[in-house]
Structure formats: C-alpha cells, structure tokens
N, C-alpha and C positions, 0 to 999 in steps of 0.2 A: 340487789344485783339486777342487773336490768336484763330481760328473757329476749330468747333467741329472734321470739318472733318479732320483736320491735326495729329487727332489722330492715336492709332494703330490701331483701328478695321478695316481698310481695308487690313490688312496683316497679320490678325492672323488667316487666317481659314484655321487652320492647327489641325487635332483632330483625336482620336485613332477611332480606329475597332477591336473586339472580333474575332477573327479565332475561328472555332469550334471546339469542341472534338473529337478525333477520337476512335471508337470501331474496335472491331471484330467482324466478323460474326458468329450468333448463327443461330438455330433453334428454333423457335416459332411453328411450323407447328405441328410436329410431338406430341413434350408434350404435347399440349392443348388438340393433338386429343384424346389421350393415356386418360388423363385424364375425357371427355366428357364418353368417353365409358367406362370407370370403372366407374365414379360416376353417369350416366344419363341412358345411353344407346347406342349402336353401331347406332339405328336409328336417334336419336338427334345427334351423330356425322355426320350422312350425310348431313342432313337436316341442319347444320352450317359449309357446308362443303365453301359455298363462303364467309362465315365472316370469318372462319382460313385462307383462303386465300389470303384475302385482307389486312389480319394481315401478314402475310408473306411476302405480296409485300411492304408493309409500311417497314416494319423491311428493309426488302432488300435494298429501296429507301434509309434509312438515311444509309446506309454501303455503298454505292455508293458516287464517289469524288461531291461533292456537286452542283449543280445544277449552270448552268452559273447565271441563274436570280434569284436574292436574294429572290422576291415574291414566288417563287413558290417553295422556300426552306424552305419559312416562313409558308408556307399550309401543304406540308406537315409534317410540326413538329408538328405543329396545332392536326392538324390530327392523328396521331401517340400518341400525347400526350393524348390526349379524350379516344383513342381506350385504350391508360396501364392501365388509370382510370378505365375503364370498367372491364378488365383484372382483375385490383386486387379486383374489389369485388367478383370476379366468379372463380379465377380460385388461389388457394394457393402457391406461388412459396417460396421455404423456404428449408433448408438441412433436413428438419424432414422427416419421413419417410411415413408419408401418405400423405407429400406434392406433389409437383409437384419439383423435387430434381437435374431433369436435363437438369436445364437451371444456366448456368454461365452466367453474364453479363461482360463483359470487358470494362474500359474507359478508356485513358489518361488522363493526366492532359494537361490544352487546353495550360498551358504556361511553363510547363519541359515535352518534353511528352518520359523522359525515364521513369516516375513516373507512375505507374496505378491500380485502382481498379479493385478488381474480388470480385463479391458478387452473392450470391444464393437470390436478392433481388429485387425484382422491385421499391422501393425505392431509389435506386443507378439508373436504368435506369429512372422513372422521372425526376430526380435529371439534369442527363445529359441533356436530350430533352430541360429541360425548360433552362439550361445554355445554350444551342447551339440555341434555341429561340432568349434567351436574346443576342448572340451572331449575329446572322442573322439581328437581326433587326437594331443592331448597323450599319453593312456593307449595310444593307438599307440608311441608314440615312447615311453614307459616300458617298454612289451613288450619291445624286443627285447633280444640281449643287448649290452651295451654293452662287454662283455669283450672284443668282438674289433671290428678296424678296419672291418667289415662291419656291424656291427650298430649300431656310433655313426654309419655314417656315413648309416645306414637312421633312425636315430632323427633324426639332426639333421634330416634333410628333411620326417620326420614332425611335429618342431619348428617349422619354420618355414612347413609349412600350418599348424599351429594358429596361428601368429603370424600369418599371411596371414587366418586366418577371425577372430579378435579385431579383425584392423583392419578389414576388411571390415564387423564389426558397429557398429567406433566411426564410421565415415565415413558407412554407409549407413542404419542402423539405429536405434541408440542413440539420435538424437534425439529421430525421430520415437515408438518407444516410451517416452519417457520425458515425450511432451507429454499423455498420460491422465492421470486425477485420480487409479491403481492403479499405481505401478510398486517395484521392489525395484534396490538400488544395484547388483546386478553386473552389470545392464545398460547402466552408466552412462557415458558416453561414457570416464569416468575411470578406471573398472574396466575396461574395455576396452584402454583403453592400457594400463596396466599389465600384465594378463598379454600383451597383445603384445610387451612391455619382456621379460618374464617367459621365455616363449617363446623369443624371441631369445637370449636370456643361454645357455640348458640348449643351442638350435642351436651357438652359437659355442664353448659348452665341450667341446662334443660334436669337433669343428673342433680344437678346442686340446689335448684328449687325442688324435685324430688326429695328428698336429704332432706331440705328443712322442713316439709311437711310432716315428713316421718318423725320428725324431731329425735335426728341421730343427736350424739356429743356433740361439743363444740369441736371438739377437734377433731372429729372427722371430717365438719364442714369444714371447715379452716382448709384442710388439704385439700378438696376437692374446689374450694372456693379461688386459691390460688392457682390450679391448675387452669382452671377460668382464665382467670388474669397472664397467666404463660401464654396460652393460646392467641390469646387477645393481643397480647404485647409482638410475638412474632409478626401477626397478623399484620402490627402496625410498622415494624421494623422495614417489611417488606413493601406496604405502603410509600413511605419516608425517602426509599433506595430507587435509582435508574431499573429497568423502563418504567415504573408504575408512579415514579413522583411527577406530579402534574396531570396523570391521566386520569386520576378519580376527583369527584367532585368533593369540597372540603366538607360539606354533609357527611361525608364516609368517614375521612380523615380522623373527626372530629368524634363520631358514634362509636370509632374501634378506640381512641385515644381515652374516651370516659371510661368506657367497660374494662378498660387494662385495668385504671385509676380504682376506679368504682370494685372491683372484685379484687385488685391488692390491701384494700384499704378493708373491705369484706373480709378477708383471711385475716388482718392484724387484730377484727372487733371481737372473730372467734376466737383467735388463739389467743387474745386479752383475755376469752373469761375461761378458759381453759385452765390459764394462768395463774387468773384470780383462785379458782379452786384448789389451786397446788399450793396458795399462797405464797408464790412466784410474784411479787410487787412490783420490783424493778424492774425484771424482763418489760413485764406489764407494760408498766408507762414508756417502756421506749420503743414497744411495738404498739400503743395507742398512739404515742406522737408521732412514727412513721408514716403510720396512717393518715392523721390528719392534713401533716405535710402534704401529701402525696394528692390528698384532696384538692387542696386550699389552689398548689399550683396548677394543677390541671384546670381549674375551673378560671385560671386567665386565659387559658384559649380554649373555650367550649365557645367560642363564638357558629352561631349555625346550629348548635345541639339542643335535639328536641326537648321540651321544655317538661314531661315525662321521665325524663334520666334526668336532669337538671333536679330534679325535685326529690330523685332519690340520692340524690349525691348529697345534698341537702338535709335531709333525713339520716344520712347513716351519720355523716359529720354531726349531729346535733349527738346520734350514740355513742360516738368517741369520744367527743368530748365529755356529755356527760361520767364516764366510765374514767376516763384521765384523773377526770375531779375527784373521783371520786377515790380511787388507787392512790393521787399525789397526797391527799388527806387521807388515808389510814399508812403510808410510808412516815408521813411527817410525823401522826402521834402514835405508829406500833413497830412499827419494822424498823424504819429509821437505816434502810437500804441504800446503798449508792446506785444512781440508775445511769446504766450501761450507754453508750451513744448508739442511734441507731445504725452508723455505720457498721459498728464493731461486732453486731449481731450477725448469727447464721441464715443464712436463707430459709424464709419459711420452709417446711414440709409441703408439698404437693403430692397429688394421687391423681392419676389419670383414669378416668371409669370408662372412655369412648376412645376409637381407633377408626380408621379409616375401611369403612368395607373394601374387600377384596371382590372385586368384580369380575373377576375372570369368568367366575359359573356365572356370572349372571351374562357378560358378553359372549359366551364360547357359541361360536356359530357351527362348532363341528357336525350337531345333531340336527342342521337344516338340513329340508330337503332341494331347495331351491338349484337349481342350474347342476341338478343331484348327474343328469349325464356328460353333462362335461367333465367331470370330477374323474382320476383314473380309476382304474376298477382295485379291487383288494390286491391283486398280486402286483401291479405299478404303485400302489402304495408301498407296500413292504420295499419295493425295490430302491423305492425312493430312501425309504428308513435303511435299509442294507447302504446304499451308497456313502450315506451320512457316515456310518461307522467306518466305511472303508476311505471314505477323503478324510477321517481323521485320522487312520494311522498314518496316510499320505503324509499329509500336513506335519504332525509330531516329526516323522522322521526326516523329510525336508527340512525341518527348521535345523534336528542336531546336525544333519552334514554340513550345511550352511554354514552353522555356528563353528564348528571343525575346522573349515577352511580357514573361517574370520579369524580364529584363535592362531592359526598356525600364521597368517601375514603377519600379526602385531607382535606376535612373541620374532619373530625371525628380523622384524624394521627393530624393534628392541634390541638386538645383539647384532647390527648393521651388517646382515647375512642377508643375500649371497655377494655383497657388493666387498667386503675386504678381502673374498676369496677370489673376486674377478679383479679388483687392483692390484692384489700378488704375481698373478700373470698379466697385466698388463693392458688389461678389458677396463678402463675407466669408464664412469658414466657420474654423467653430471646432472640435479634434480632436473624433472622434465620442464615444468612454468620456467626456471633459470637457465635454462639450454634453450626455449622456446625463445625465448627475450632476446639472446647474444646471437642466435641464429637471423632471427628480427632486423638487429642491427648490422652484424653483417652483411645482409642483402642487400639495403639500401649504402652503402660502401664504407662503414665502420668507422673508425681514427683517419685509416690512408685516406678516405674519399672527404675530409673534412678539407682541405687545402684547395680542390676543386671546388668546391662551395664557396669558398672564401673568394677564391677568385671572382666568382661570379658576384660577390658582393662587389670588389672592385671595383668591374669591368661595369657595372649598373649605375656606380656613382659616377665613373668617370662618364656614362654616355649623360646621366643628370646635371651635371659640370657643364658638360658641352651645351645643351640644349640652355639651359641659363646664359651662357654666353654671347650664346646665337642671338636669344632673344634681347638682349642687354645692345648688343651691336645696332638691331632694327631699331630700337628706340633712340639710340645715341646718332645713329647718319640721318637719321628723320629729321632728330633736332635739330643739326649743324644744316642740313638745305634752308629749314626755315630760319634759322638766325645767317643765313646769307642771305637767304631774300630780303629779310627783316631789314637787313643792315645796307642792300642795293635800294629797297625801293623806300626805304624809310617809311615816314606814317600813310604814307598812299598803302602800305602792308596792312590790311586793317584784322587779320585773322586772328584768332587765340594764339600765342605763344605755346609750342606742345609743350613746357614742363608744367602748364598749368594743367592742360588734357591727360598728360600719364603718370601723374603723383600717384592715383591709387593703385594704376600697371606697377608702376615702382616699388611701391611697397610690397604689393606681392613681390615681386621677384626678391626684394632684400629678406620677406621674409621665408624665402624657397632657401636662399642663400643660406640662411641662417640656420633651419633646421636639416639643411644638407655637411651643415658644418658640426651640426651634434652629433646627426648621422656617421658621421665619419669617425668623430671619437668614440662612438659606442664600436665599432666597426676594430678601433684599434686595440679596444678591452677585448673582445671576442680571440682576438690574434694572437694577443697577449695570453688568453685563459687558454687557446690552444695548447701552447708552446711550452706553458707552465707544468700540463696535467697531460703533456704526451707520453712522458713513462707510466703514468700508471694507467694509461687507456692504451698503450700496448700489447695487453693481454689481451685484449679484443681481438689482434690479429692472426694470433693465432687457429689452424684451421687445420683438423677440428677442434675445437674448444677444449677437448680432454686434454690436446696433449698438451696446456697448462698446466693442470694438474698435480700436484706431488705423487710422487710413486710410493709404493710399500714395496720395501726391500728385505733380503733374506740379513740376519746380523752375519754381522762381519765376523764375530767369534762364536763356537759354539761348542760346547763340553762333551756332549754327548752325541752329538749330531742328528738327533731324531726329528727336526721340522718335518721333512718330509714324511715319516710319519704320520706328526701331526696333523698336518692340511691330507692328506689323504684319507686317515680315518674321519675330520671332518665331512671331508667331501661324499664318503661314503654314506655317512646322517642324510646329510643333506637328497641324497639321490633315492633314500631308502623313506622319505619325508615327503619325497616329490611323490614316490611310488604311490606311497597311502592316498596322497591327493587325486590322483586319477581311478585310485580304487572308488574313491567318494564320488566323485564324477558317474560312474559306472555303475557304481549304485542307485543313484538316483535316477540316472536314465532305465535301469532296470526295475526303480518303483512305478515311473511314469508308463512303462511298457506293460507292467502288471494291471496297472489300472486300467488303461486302455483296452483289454483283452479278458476283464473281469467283467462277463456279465452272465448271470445267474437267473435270468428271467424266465428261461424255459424250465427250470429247477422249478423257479416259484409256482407255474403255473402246473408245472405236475404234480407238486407235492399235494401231500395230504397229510403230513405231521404238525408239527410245528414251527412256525418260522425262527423261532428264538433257536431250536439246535441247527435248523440251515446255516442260520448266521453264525453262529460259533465254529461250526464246519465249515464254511466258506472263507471268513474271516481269516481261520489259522495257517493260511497259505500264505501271511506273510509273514507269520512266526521266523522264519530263517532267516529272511533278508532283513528283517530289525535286527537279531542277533549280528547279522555282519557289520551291521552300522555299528551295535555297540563294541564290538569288538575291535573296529579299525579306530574308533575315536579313543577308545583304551592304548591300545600300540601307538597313537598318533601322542599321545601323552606322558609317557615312556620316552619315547623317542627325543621329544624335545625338552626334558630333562637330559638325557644324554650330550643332544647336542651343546646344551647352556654350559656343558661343564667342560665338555672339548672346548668350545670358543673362548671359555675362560683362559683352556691352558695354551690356544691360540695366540688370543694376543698378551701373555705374557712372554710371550715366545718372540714376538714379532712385534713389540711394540709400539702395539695395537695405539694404543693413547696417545703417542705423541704423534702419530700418521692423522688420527681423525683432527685435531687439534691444527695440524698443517694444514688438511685438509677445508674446515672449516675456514682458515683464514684464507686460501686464495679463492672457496665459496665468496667472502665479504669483498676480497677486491677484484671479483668480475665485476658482483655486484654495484661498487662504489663507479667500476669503470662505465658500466652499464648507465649510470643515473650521470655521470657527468659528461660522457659522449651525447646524451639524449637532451641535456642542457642547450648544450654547445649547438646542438643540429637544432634545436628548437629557437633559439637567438637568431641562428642564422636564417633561419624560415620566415623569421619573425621582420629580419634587415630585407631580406629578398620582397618579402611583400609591401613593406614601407617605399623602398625605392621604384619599383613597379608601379605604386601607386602615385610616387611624386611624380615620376615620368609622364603620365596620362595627364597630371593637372598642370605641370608644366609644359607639355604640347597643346592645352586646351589654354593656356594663356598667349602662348606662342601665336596662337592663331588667331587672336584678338589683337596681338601688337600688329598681325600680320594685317586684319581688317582694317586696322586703324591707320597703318602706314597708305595703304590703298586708297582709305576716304584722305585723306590728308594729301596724296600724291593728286587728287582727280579737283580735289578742290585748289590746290596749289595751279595746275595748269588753268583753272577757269580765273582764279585770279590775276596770273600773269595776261589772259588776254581782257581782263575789265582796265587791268592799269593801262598796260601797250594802248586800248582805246582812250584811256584818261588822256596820255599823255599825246598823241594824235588829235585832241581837240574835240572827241567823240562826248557828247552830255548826253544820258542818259537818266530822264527826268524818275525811273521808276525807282533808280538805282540808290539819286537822291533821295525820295521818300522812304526809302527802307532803310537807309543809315549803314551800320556795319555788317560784315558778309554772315549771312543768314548760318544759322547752327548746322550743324551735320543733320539728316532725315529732318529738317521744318523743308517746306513748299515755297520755290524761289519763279519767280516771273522771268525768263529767260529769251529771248529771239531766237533761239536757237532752235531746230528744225526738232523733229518730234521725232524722228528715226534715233538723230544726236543724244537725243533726252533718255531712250529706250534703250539704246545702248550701254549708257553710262551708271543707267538705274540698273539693265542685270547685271552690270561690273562690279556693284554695289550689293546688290539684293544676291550673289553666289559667291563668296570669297573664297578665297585658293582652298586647293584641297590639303588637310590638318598634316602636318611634316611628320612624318614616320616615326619611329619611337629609337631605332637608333639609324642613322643615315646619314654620310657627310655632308656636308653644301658644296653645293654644284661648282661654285665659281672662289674662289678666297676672300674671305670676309675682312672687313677692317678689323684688326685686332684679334682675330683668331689664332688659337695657340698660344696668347697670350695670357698672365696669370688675369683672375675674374677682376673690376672694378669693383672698387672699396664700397664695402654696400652698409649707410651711415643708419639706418632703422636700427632703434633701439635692441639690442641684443635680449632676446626672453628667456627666464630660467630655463637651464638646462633639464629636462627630462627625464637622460641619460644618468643623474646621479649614483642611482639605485647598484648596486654589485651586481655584476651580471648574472651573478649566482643565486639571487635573490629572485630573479624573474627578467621578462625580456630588456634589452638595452634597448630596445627602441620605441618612442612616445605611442601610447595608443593614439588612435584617429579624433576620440572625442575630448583629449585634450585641446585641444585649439579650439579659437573662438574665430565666430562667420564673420568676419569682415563685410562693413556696409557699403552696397554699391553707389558711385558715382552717377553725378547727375551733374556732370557739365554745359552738356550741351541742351537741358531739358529735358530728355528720358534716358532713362540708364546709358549711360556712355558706351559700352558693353554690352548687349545682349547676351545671355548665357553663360555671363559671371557671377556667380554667387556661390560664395562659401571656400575656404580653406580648402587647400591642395589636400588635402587626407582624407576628403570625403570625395573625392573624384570619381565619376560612373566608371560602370564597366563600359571597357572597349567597346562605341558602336558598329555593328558590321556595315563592312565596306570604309568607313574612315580612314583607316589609318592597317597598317600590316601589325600582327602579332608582334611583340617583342619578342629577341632571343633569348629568353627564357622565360620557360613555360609555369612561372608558379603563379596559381592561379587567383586572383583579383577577390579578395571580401566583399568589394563594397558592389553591391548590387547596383542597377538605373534605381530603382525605386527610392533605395535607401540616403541617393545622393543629392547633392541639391543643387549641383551643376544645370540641370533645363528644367530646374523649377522656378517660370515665373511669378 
C-alpha cells in the first residue's frame, strides 16, 4: 500500500498574492478644512486642525510605494479605512454644489493598470482600501514560511482575513463603487467573490498540508482535500463567467484550473486508500480512474503553468496509477467485484476547516476619536436611535393603509363597481386611454369631416391636371411657330427642331401624367373605403361618446319587486367603503402630524435614567393610532365581503352579464371605428402631401418650359433678322465660318450694339417669375379646358396596388428613379433639373405664394436634388 506521504502535498505550496492598487495623489487637507469653516466655523477648523492632519498623512502614507513590511501596511490601511468611515458621515464629498466638489479619487485597476476609476466619491476610495487590505494580507500570508506547521498555519489565518476583507468589499462596497460613471472590474462585486473563493482555497490547503503532517486518516484528508478543490473550482467558475473572462492573465486561469484538478484528484488518491482498507475495490478503482481522468485532461491546457504544479500533477498521477494497478489486480484474482462507472458515483465528502473572517470589529470606527467634535453629543445620538424606532412604526403603518386602499381598488375593478351602479342611472363612462383617442379624433373632424378632406384631395388634383396642361400647351405653340418657320423659310431655318430640345421636358411631363393618373385611382379606393365603412364609423359621431353606449335597464318582470332594495343596500356598502377610505386618509395624515410634532430632545437632555424606558414611554403614543389602522382594515374587510355578495345578487337581478357582454362589444366597435377612421385620415394625409409635392415639381418644370420658350422666342427673332439680311443680299463672312446657329449659353460674334447684347443677356440670365401653385392663366390658352393630350411614355407599374387598408395608397418618394439630364445644347439644357417630381424642395421664400392647403412639405431643400448641381 503506498503511504500517505508519497503524495503531492509536499510540492504543491506554490499559491497567488494580490499586488495593490495604485492611486494618485489628492488633497484631503485643504477641502475638509474649506468645508469645517463654511459649515462649523474658522474656530472648529483649528481646534481639528491635528485630525486633518493625520488625515493627510494617512492619505499620503497609502500614495507612498508600499511599505517593506506587509504588517504595518495592514495598520495603516486599517487605519485609513476607520478614519473615510468617519469622513463620510461628516463631511459630503459628491459633484453637487454644496458638496465638498473637489476631491477626485483616482484608482487603477490592481490587474490592467492601463484601466482607472475617477470618481467624485468616497465609495470608490473605501472600495479601494478594503481591496488593497484584502490584498496585503494575502502577501502576508505569502510571507511566512509555509515549510513548517507554524508558518502554514500563520498563513492560513492570514488567508482568511484576506478572504474576510474581499467579502467585506463585495457586501459593503463593491456596489456602491461600482454605481459612478468611472469604475475598473476588480472592484466588482464578481472580482470580489472570487478572490474570496481564491483566499479560501490557499486558507484550507494551508489546513490540508497541516493534516498531512499530522498524518490524520485518509479520510479525513480526502474531505478536507476536496474542499480544496470546491474552493478552487468556484474560484475558476467565476474566472471563466462575464466581467472577469479576459480580464485575468491565463497564468491565473490556468494555476486555479490545476489546483481544482490537482486536489480533486488529491481527494480520489485518499479516499482510494480509505477504501482499500474497508476493502471497498470497486468503489476504489472508479474513484482512482476519476482521478486520473481528471488529471490527464486538465494537463492539455496547463499551457502557462508553472513547471512546480506541473510536476506534482505528475507525481500524484504516477500514485494513481500505481494504486489502480494495483486494486484492478487484487479485483481480478480476489474480489472479482463489478466496478461502478465514475459517473454513477456520489460526490466526494468535503469538510470545510476555514471561513471568511468577519471584519466588522476589525473595521468598526465607532471607538475613534478622530473629528470626535463634529460627532453629536450623547443625547443627539439617542435622538437619532429614538427617531429610527419612531419612522419605523411610520413606515409599517403607512405601508398597511396604502396596502388597504390598493386592496379595496382591485377587489371593487373585480366586481365592475361603482360603474354598473353609475350605468343603472344613466352616468356612463367609458375607459379613459379609449375616451382619450375618440375625443382625439373627434377634434380634428371625425367621419363627418372625412368628405372635406376628400375634397381637397380633388380640388389638388384637379389644380395638378391644370398645371400639366398649361405646361403641355407652352411646349406644343413653341413647336408649331417653329414648324412654321421651318416650313416658311425652309433650310435658310438652320436651328434645332424643339422635339429634339424637349423629348426629356416631355417625358417628365408623361411621366407627371402618369403618376397623376395612379394618383387618382388610389384617391378613388379611399372614396370607395369611405363609403363602405361609414356605418360603422358612425359611432364616432356621436357626442358625447357615452351616449353610444348600451344601457342597464330595470327587468321588465319582477316577482317580488325588491331591485330597489337591492342597489340601495348596495349603494349603502359602497358609501360606508368610501367612508373607511377617508378614515385611512386621516389616519395617515394624523401619523404624519404625530411625527412632525414628536420631539423628545429636551426629555433626553434632562433625563438621568435610562434611555431604553424614555423610548418605551415615548414610543407608546402611538399605540392607539395603530390600533385604529388595524381596526379600519378589519371593517374595511368585512365590508367587502358584504359587498361581493350584494353585487352577486345585483346582477343576478339585473342581468348583469349580458349588459357587460353588450358592453364590451360596442367597447370593440369604437375601437374598430377608431383604427379605420385613423386609416382613412392617414391615406388622405398621405394623398394631400403627394400632390403638394407633385404641384412644386410640376411648377418647377413649368418654369423651365417657360425658360425654354423664352430662349427659343429671342433666338427665333435673331434668326429671322440673319435670314431677312440673307435674303437682302447682306454676306456676313463671320456667319459663314461659324456654320449653323450657335447652341443656346455658347458665345456668338454679333454687330449688334452692347446695350442690345445686355439687354437680351438679362432677358436670359432672369426668367419669369415661377406660376403660382394654383392660379388661372391670364389670357385663354390653346386647348385649355380641354381633356390632357395622350401622353405615349411607357406606363410604370402601378404602386397603388397594395389594399388601402394594408398601408398608404400612394407611392413613397423613394420609389422613383432620377432621371438623367439632357445635354442638347452642350451643358445641361436645363439648369436646375434633376431628379423626379417626389423629391421636389421645399417652397422657396418669395417664389411662388403658399398653396391652398396648408399640409406641410416632407421633403426638405437639403434632402432635395432639385438645385443640386
């Protein structure tokens, strides 16, 4: 049998240490003092002039490289830590502005320290202290020597204050610094627990190399061995988990991931020979091959782990094994046992020898004397401990009135009181969110004002109709002068023919045509969706909205005639239900009025007994007025059992169910009217602003055909006098060299006087001012009033297919594609044409007058690409 000590614990004391946190230097000195003499006095600042001092030098001491002797780096944290406790009951540190505002804390983080907190908070610096605590005492508990049963067993306790000060900072600390908008993870409540986990593990192995020196049982190591490996295993859990995955270096990862391994595998070698001596075989070999397992995998990712644990993983596996062999040969020729799988096994026995120190006596600052005169004197103490007791029976008995009220709403919305007793006489009322909505809709003009609306869709197409028209006419008398000329002066005509110049004018317009013509069919679904769904959005009109409503009526037959009876002995509940409610009311302003008027200070400072009977005697003044609270919430509970049973025989009386049922459905067909009025009016919003928008890109083309007729009218006279001179016998040698009549904006050689030239250039360079958005023509046009010319542009799918009811009938803006500008005459034929009528600017001021209806323009200048060259 192979002996205990051939194990690993004589080479595994190998275990972490916490490096501190590092800050910056502040000043403590100056603010506290600033502060004493604004809120105390200049003389109370001198007179605590050696406690700011001593604060000063503490501060200083932990901003200084850390002391060689771990002791006396543990005192002064100690210390430091009692005096912030103090600190923050006396002195406000916070960004507010009557606080004490300037003091920054700075920390790193103790394991990235590119990472760092900055807070206006002394929460952040306890926070710190007690990590760097917990960190010190760890590098304690490193120190000593662990080669002898003195020195592990000095370290273990030095292990479990550090485990004492990690949980100390996760329970009391860690939250609160971790509520600034500056903090770093090892503050984390999660970092916290872990190295307490951390702590624990190094205390207990400390415990279990103990143990084996002593040369207990196997099975007591065994438990204490595996307790190890628990500690260890958490440790790594919390490792592995958000915020601490990535933030440690895999040296760590990897040194808590062996010692889980290493001390579970540790517990299988003990309770293997535990085993052996019970002659327990089977168990045996399947807690020896647990182990080995356990090993074998672990040691594919020990990558990083120090080559000291390596070597006892090493070592103990060589004891497993041999021990297996040795168990699987006396099973094969004595026992001849079936051995169990190691799943199927119970979880080792563990035993915990270590716990986390309780630090409280070690941090209680109560017994400083530091900033001992700011502190209240004995009788504001007690006053302060007296009040606590008296805002707790506040507090209790505020909460049951509250809770009273709360109970008497849900039980009363439960048995739809007082509302079937206010529809019996004729007081309807409808939920408030669904009375808010049909009130909503009503205002802006309901069903009835849907037909005004409509009109205005009309009245928009038809001015979009006209305005196509108009423009369609300028192009057409344009062309027929020049095909007169064309055709008077034959090829002495040498200009462009305009259907070659306004093929791309054209297309726009066939394609205005065209989505003026989807336009109109979506226009005539809308009409149609009205027309269909005006019965059931007539309940909208009515005003007020209750009296839709179904009524509760008395029955038409009755045996005994007692209704009225019944709804009066309800109503009676009811009134005697309210009553209790305003008793509660009245109570509670009468606790608030007790409190406000409880003060016992001059008591305290007279007495001379004991404060524990003042406060029993003081206290019991509110003895009575609790009793009334419980006594109203008694009656108030009573009560509404009574009434649950009257409302029963209510609406059996009155039948109750088939009213709410009524009810309930002309609830759903407000509702239904509500969601398909708000369609309808959303369609139509949706047509109104389409045609608004077509209107501006169809006056903004309008005024190009307008440009265009202009240069075409000014070039046309300058041609008829180059012919007139041809035909006159006038040669004009420059006229020859240039060939045919120079492009519209190219630079022409003319005799013509420079006043002439300047003239015709601003005729040119200012065209008319843009035709209003609806406004008849001055003079009668060729072909106005007449239906539009056939516009031959390939017709584009319909956009409109969609149900009206499905979403808007009319095309969004980013359907359409930009059409590319023309370059007839060499540069854009057009200035300040580009892009589809849907993305037309907003109205510029001064252009043009508002349209007659004011619904106002999506598309921004910016968004547009109308005078984007």
């Amino acid at each position: 049998m192979a002996s205990a000590s051939s194990s690993s614990a004589t080479v595994t004391n190998l275990m972490l240490a916490i490096y501190e946190k590092k800050t910056n230097s502040i000043d403590l000195y100056r603010p506290l003092r600033q502060y004493i003499c604004f809120t105390y006095s200049e003389r109370e600042a001198v007179n605590l002039e050696d406690d700011l001092s001593t604060v000063k030098t503490l501060r200083s001491d932990i901003e200084r490289v850390p002391d060689p002797a771990p002791t006396t780096r543990r005192d002064l944290l100690t210390s430091y830590f009692k005096a912030l406790c103090l600190i923050e009951t006396r002195f406000p540190i916070s960004s507010d502005r009557d606080h004490i505002n300037s003091i920054q804390f700075t920390w790193f983080d103790a394991f990235k320290q590119k990472q760092k907190a900055v807070q206006q908070n002394i929460h952040l610096e306890k926070a710190a202290i007690l990590f760097n605590l917990g960190a010190v005492y760890s590098q304690i508990g490193l120190s000593y020597d662990r080669a002898t049963v003195e020195g592990r067993r000095q370290a273990s306790h030095a292990f479990i204050a550090a485990a004492g000060s990690f949980a100390f900072l996760r329970d009391n600390a860690s939250t609160k610094a971790s509520m600034g908008n500056s903090t770093t993870v090892d503050l984390s409540v999660e970092c916290a627990g872990m190295l307490e986990r951390l702590m624990l593990a190094q205390a207990q192995e400390c415990v279990f190399e103990n143990t084996i020196a002593k040369g207990s049982t196997p099975g007591v190591c065994a438990k204490i061995s595996r307790q190890v490996g628990l500690y260890y295993e958490e440790a790594l859990a919390a490792l592995n988990a958000a915020p601490l995955k990535d933030h440690f270096e895999k040296a760590w990862i990897a040194h808590v991931q062996l010692k889980a391994a290493l001390f579970y595998a540790e517990a299988c070698y003990r309770y293997g020979l535990e085993l052996h001596e019970k002659e327990e075989i089977a168990e045996e070999i399947a807690r020896l091959r647990s182990g080995v397992s356990t090993l074998t995998e672990t040691k594919k990712s020990s990558k990083g782990a120090p080559a000291q644990l390596l070597d006892a993983i090493s070592k103990l596996e060589v004891n497993l094994n041999r021990n297996l062999e040795r168990a699987m040969k006396e099973n094969d020729r004595v026992y001849l046992m079936r051995v169990p799988s190691p799943s199927s096994l119970p979880p080792l026995p563990a035993f915990s020898m270590v716990k986390s120190m309780q630090m409280n006596d070690v941090l209680d600052a109560s017994k400083e004397k530091i900033f001992a005169s700011l502190v209240p004197d004995s009788s504001a103490k007690a006053l302060s401990r007296y009040t606590e007791m008296a805002d707790d029976v506040i507090r209790t008995q505020a909460e049951k009135l509250q809770q009273g009220s709360e109970l008497t709403r849900v039980r009363l919305k439960e048995m739809d009181l007082p509302d079937s007793i206010l529809a019996l006489e004729g007081n309807f009322s409808l939920p408030e969110d669904l009375k808010n909505e049909v009130e909503k809709v009503q205002a802006s003009g309901g069903p009835a004002g849907l037909e005004g609306e409509l009109q205005q869709l009309r009245d928009l197409r038809r001015v979009n109709q006209e305005l196509l028209v108009q423009t369609e006419e300028l192009l057409q008398k344009e062309a027929a002068e020049d095909a007169q000329f064309r055709s008077q002066f034959g090829t002495r005509w040498t200009r462009p023919q305009s259907s070659t110049l306004t093929k791309t004018l054209q297309e726009r317009l066939n394609k205005f045509a065209a989505n003026l013509k989807q336009a109109g069919e979506s226009d005539v679904r809308i009409e149609r969706s009205v027309r269909e769904h005006a019965s059931l959005m007539s309940i909208l009109n009515h005003r007020p909205i209750e009296a839709a409503l179904p009524s509760l009526s008395r029955p038409i037959m009755s045996l005994d005639a007692n209704e009225d009876a019944i709804v009066g002995a309800l109503k009676q509940s009811l009134r005697q239900l309210e009553t209790l409610g305003a008793q509660r009311a009245g109570l509670e302003d009468m606790l608030k009025e007790m409190k406000r008027k409880d003060d016992i200070l001059p008591k305290l400072m007279t007495s001379t007994g004991s404060y524990e009977d003042l406060f029993r005697k003081e206290i019991a003044k509110y003895d009575h007025i609790c009793e009334e609270i419980a006594q109203n919430i008694e009656a108030q509970e009573q009560l509404l059992m009574q009434i649950q049973v009257q409302n029963e025989e209510f609406g059996a009386v009155f039948n109750l169910e088939d009213y709410k049922a009524s009810r309930e459905k002309c609830y759903k067909q407000i509702q239904a009217a509500l969601a398909k009025c708000k369609e309808i009016k959303e369609n139509i919003n949706e047509g109104l602003k389409f045609y608004v928008t077509l209107q501006d890109a169809i006056n903004n083309i309008k005024q190009q055909c307008s440009d265009f007729v202009m240069t075409r009218n000014i070039q046309c006279r300058e041609m008829m006098e180059d012919v007139q001179r041809q035909m006159a016998g006038f040669n004009f040698q420059d006229r020859e060299s240039t060939g045919p009549y120079p492009s519209v904006g190219q630079p022409r050689q003319n005799p013509r006087s420079s006043t002439q030239q300047l003239t015709e250039s601003q005729s040119i360079s200012h065209p008319s001012p843009q035709t209003p958005y609806y406004r008849p023509p001055e003079q009668p046009m060729h072909g106005y009033g007449h239906p539009p010319p056939p516009y031959t542009a390939p017709q584009q799918p319909s956009p409109y297919h969609v149900p009206p009811s499905t979403g808007a009938p009319y095309p969004p803006p980013h359907a359409q594609q930009h059409a590319p500008v023309g370059h007839e005459y060499g540069q854009p034929a057009y200035p300040g044409w580009r892009g589809p009528y849907y993305n037309a600017p907003a109205e510029q001021s001064g252009s043009h007058p508002r349209p007659p209806y004011t619904i106002p323009n999506p598309y921004h200048p910016h968004q547009s690409g109308y005078y984007k060259q």
